[in-house]
C-alpha positions as CSV (number, residue, x, y, z in Angstrom):
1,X,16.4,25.1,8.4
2,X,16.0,24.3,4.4
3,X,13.5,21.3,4.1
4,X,13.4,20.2,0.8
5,X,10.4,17.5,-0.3
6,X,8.3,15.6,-2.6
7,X,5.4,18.1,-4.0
8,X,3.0,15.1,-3.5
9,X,3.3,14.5,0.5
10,X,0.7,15.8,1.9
11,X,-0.1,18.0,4.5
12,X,3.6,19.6,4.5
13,X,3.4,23.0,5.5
14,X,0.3,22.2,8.8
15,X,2.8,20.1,10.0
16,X,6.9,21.3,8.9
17,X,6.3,25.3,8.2
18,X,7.9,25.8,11.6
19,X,10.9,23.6,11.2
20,X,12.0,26.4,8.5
21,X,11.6,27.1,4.8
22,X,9.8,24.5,2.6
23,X,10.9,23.5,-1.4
24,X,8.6,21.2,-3.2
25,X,10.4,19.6,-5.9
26,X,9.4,16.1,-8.4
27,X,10.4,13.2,-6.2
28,X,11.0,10.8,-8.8
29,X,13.8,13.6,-10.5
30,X,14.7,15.0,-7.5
31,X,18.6,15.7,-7.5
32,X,21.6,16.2,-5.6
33,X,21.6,19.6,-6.8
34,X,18.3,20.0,-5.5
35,X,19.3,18.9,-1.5
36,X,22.9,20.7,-1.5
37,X,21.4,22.7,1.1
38,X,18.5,20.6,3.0
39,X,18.7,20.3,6.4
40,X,15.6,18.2,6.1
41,X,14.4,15.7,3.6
42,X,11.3,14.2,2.8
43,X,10.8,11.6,0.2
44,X,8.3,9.0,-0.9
45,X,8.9,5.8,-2.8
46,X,9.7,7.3,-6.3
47,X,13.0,8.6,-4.9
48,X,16.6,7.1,-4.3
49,X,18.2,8.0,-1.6
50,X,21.7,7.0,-1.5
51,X,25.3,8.3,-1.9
52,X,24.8,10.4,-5.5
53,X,21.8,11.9,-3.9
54,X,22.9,13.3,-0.6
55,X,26.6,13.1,-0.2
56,X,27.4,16.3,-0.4
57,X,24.6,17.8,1.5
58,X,24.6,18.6,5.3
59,X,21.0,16.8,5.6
60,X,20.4,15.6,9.4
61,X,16.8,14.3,8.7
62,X,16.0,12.2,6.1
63,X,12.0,10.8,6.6
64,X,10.2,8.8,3.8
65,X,6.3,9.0,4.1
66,X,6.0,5.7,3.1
67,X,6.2,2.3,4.9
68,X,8.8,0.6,2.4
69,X,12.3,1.4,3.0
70,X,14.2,-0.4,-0.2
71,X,14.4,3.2,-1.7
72,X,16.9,4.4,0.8
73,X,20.0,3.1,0.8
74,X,20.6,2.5,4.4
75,X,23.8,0.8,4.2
76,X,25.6,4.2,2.8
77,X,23.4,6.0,5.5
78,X,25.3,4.1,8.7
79,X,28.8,4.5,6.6
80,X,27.7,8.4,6.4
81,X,26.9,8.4,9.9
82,X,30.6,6.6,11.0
83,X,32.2,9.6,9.1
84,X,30.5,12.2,10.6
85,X,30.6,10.8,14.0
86,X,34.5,10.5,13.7
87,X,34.7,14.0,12.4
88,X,32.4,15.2,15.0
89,X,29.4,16.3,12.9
90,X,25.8,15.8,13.7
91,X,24.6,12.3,12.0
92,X,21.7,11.5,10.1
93,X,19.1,10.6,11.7
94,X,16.5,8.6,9.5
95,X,12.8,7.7,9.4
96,X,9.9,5.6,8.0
97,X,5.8,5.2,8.4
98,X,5.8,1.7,8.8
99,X,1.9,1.0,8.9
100,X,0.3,4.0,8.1
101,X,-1.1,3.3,5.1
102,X,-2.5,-0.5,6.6
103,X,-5.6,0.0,6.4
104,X,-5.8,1.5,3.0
105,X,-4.5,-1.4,1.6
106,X,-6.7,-3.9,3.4
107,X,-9.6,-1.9,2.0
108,X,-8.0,-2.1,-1.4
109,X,-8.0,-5.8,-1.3
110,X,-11.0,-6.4,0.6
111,X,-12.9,-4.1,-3.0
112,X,-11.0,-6.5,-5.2
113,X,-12.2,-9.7,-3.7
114,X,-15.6,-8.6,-3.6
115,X,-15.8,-8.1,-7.5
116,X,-13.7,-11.5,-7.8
117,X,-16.3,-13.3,-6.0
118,X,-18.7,-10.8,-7.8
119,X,-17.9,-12.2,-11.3
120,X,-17.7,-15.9,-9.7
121,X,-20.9,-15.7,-8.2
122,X,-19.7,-16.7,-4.7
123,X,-19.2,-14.7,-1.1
124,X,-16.5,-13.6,0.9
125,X,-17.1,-16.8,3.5
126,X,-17.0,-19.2,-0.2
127,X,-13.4,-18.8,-0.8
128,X,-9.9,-19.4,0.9
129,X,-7.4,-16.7,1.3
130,X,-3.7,-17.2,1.2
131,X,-1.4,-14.2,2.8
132,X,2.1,-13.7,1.9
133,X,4.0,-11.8,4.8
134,X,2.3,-11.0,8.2
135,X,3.5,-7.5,9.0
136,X,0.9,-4.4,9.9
137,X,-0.9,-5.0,6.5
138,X,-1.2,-9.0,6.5
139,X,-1.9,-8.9,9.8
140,X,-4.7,-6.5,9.7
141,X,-6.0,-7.7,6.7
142,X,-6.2,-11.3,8.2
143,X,-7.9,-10.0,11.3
144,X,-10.5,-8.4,9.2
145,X,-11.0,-11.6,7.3
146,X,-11.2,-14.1,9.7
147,X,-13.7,-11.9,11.6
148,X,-15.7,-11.9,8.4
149,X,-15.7,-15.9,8.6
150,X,-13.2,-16.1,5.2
151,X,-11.3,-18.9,5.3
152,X,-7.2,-17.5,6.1
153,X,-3.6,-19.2,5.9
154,X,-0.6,-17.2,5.8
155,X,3.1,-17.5,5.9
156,X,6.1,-15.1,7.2
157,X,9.1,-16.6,7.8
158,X,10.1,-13.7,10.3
159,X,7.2,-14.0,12.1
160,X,6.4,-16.5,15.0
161,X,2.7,-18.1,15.2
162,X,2.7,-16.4,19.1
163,X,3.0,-12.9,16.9
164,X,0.9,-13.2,14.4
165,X,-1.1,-16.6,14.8
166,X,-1.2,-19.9,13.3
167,X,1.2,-19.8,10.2
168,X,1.9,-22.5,7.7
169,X,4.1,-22.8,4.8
170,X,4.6,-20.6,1.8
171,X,3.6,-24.3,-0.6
172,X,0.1,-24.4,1.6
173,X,-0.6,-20.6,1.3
174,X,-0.3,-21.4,-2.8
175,X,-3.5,-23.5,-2.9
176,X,-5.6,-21.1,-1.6
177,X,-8.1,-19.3,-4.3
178,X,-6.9,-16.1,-3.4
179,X,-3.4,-15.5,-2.6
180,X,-2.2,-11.9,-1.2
181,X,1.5,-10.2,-1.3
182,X,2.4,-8.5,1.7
183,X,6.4,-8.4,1.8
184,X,9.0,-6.0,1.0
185,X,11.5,-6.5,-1.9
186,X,14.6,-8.2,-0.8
187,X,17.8,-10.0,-3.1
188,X,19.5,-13.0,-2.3
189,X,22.2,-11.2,-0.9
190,X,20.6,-9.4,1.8
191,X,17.8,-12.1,2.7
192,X,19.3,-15.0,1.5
193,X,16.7,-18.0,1.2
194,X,14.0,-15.5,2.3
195,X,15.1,-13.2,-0.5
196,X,11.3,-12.0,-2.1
197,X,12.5,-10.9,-6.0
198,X,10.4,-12.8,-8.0
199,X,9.3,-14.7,-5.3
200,X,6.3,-15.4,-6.9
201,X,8.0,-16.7,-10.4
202,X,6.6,-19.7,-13.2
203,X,7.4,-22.8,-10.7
204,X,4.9,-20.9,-8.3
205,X,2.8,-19.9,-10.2
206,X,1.8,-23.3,-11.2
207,X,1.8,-24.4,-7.8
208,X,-1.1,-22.6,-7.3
209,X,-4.6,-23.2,-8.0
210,X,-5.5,-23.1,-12.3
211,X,-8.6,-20.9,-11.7
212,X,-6.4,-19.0,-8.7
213,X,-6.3,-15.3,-8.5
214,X,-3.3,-13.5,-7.4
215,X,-3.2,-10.0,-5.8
216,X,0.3,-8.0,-6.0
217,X,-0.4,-4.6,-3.9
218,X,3.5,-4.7,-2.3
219,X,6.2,-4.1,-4.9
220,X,5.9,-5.0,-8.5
221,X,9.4,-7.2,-8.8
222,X,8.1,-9.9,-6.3
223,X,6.4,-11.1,-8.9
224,X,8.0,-12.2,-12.3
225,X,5.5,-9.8,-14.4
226,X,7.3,-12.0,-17.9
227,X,6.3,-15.4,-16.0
228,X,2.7,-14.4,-15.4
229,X,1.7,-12.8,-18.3
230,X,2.7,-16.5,-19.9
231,X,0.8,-18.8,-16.9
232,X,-2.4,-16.5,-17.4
233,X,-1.8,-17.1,-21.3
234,X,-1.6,-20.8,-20.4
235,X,-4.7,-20.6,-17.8
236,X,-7.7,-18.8,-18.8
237,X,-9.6,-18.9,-15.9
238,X,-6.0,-18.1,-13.7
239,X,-7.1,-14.3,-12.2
240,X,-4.2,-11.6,-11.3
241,X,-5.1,-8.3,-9.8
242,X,-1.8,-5.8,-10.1
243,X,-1.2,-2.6,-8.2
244,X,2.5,-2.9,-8.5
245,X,4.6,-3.5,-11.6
246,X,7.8,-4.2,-12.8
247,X,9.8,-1.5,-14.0
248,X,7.0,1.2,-13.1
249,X,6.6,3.8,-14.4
250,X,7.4,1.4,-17.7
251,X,5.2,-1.7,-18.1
252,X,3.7,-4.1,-20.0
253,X,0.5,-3.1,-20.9
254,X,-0.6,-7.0,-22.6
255,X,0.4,-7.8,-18.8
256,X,-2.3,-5.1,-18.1
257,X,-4.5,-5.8,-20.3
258,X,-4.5,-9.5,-18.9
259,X,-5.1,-8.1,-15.6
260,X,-8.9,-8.9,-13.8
261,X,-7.9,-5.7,-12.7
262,X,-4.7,-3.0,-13.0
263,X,-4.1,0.1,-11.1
264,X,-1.3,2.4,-10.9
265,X,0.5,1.7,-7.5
266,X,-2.8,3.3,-5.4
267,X,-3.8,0.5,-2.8
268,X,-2.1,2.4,0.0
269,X,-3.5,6.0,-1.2
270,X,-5.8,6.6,1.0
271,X,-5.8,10.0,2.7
272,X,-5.4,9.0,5.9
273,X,-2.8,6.9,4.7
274,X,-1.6,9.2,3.4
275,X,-1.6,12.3,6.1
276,X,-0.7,9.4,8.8
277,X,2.4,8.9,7.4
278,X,3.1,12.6,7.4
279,X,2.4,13.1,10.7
280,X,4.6,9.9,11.8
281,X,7.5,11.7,9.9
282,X,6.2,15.1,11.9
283,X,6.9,13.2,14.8
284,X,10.4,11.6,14.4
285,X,11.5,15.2,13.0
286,X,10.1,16.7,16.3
287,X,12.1,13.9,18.2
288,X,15.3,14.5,16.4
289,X,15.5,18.1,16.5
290,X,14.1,18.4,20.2
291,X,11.1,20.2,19.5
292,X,7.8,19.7,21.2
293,X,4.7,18.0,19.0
294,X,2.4,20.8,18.4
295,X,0.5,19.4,15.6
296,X,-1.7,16.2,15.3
297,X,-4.0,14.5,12.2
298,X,-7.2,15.1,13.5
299,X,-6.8,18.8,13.2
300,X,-6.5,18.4,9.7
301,X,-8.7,15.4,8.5
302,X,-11.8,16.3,6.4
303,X,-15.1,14.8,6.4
304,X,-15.7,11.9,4.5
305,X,-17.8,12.7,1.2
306,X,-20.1,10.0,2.1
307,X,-20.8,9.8,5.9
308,X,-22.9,7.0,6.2
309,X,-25.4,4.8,4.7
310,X,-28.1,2.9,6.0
311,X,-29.5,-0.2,5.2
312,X,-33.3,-1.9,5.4
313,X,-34.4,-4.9,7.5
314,X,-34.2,-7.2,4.3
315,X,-31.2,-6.9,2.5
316,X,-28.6,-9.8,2.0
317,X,-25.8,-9.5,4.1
318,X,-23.6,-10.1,1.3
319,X,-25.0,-7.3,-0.5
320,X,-24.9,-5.3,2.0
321,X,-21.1,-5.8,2.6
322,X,-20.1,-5.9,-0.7
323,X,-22.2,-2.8,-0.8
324,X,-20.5,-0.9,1.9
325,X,-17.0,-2.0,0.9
326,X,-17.4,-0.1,-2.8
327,X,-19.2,2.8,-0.8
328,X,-15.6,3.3,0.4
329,X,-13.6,2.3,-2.5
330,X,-14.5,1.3,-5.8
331,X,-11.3,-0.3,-6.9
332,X,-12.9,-0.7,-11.0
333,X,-13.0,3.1,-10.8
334,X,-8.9,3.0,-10.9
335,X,-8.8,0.5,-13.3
336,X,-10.8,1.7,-15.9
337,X,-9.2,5.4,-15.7
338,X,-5.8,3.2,-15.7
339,X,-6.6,1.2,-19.0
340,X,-7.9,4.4,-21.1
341,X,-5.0,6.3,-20.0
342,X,-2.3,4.2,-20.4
343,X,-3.8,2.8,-23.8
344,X,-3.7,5.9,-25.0
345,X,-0.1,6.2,-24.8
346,X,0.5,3.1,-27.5
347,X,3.7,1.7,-25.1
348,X,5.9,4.9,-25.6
349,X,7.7,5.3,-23.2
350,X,8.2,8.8,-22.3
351,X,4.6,9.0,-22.5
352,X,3.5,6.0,-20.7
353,X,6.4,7.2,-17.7
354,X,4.3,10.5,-17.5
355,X,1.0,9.3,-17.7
356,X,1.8,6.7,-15.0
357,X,2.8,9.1,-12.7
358,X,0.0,12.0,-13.3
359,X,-2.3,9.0,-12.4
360,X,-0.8,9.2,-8.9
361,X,0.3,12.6,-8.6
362,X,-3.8,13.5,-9.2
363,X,-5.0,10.4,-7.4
364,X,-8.6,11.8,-5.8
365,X,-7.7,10.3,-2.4
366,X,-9.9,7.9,-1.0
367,X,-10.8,7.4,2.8
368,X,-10.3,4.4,4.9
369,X,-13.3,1.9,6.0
370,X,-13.5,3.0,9.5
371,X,-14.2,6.7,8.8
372,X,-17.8,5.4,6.9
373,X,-20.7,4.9,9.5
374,X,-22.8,2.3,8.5
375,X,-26.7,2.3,10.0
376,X,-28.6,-1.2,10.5
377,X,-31.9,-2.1,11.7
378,X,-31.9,-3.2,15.4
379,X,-32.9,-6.7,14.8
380,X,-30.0,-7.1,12.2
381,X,-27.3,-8.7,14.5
382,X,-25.9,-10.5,11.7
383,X,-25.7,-7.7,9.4
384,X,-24.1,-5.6,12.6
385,X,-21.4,-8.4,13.4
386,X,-20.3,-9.0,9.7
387,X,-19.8,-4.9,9.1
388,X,-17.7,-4.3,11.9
389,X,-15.7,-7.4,11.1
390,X,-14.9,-5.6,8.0
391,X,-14.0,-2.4,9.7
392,X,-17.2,-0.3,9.6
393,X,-18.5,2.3,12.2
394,X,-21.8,0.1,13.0
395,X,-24.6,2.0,14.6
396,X,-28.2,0.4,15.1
397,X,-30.7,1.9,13.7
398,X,-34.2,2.4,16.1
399,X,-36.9,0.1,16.2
């Protein structure tokens, strides 16, 4: 079988070399001319799949390492499959990674609070956090956070409170000090009332706290980038924190300059993340073509560079969590290498388009939380309980 796929997924001949013949191409210019023969194809975000893409192929497995979905146009995939099926031809069978890059995200977030709270002087159990959408990262960042004693509310209208917990309204989540994006893109014709483009727009924006901060690490149109650029104009101490960006690879870079802090669409690149959502993909392939799994993560998955550190008898727990957290992931790494990059560019944009994506293609992958092992003294129960709340390893240390 041909496979063709995106260069920049991971892991792709460990876990599809036996499937057949691999050809790595650019996934945000990959072309029909480029699948005219693939059996097999594997995309990330960057690339639309629809009708001019794949119509004239003979693909029967499309997977997208990613846990979004508005990339592929799904509604031309079940009118694909109705033909085929009518003229007897295998149909295409299609799959996602819903989740497997939850955690990296959570840890994302959970490094940007801390220098929030950082340059406010405060900790993690000072402020309220308000979470937009309750699906596998919203729920597992809440989880985390409550455990950590932070102060949660969160809405998801496709969500009941016997899922996901209490849940309140989208106009209480707003007057929290931190509020959290978590949802997929949707229009109005699709989702109708629950349609999330520019969800976020000026009318919100005012609804929420003066001195708010507001994280974006879901899809860049969810928020109306024009309308906050103006409110953070209009409110000095108003905070934004923006992984995801309208029109990306294109921005505004006064948006981004505005920013507490700006990143170029990294909060889920983890490489775990990353290699899980391969290995999801593995799997559904495996399904589809009736092969057995041969191949699993943990065969492939590195050491952490840092292992584990270990903390004395008297040092603040806050400190020793906020600590930890940046041990991980040091979100003001990102920012800063995205600032002097994209600065450098002046707006142009050919070269801002280019230098957006080199950021990601030569991301250094990070690891998640859980893979760090954190040592405490024995007597440090408090230090032990807040650590593993945030998702450490937690081993006490001898007496």
């Amino acid at each position: 079988m041909q496979i063709v796929a995106d260069e920049n997924i991971p892991l792709l001949e460990q876990f599809f070399s036996e499937f057949g013949e691999i050809r790595k191409v650019a996934g945000r210019t990959m072309s029909s001319e480029d699948v005219k023969d693939a059996d097999i194809l594997l995309v990330r975000s960057v690339t639309p799949v629809n009708a001019q893409l794949i119509a004239n192929s003979p693909v029967k497995f499309i997977g997208t390492c990613t846990i979004g979905t508005d990339h592929i146009d799904l509604s031309y995939l079940q009118t694909l499959n109705q033909k085929r099926l009518q003229s007897n031809q295998q149909p295409v069978t299609f799959a996602s990674a819903p989740g497997c890059n939850a955690e990296a995200v959570v840890d994302y977030v959970l490094s940007a609070v801390s220098v929030l709270i950082d340059k406010r002087d405060q900790k993690f159990q000072d402020i309220s956090v308000g979470i937009v959408g309750v699906g596998n990262v919203g729920f597992s960042l809440r989880k985390r956070l409550q455990d950590m004693g932070v102060s949660v509310i969160a809405v998801d209208p496709f969500k009941s409170a016997e899922e996901v917990g209490e849940l309140s309204s989208l106009d209480e989540v707003l007057t929290a000090d931190v509020v959290t994006l978590h949802i997929p893109i949707t229009d109005v014709a699709l989702a109708g009332e629950h349609a999330t483009r520019h969800l976020i727009d000026a009318s919100r924006l005012e609804q929420m706290k003066s001195n708010a901060c507001l994280i974006n690490t879901c899809r860049g149109s969810v928020v109306d980038n024009t309308a906050l650029k103006i409110h953070m104009d209009n409110h000095q101490d108003f905070e934004s924190i923006v992984d995801v960006w309208e029109g990306e690879p294109n921005l505004d870079l006064g948006l981004m300059q505005r920013c507490m802090l700006a990143t170029p669409h990294i909060a889920g690149y983890s490489l775990d993340g990353k290699m899980r959502g391969t290995e999801l993909i593995y799997k559904a392939c495996c399904k589809t073509f009736g092969l057995p799994i041969r191949n699993k993560l943990a065969q492939f998955l590195p050491e952490p560079p840092i292992k584990q550190i270990k903390f004395g008898d008297s040092v603040p727990v806050h400190q020793a969590l906020r600590t930890a957290i940046r041990a991980v992931y040091e979100v003001r790494v990102d920012d800063g290498i995205m600032r002097s990059s994209l600065l450098k560019t002046g707006g142009e944009t050919d070269a801002m388009r280019s230098q957006f994506d080199l950021l990601r293609k030569n991301y250094p992958l990070r690891r998640d939380i859980p893979t760090m092992r954190v040592e405490v003294p024995i007597k440090r129960q408090d230090l032990q309980q807040v650590l593993e709340a945030a998702g450490f390893d937690v081993r006490l240390g001898k007496r």
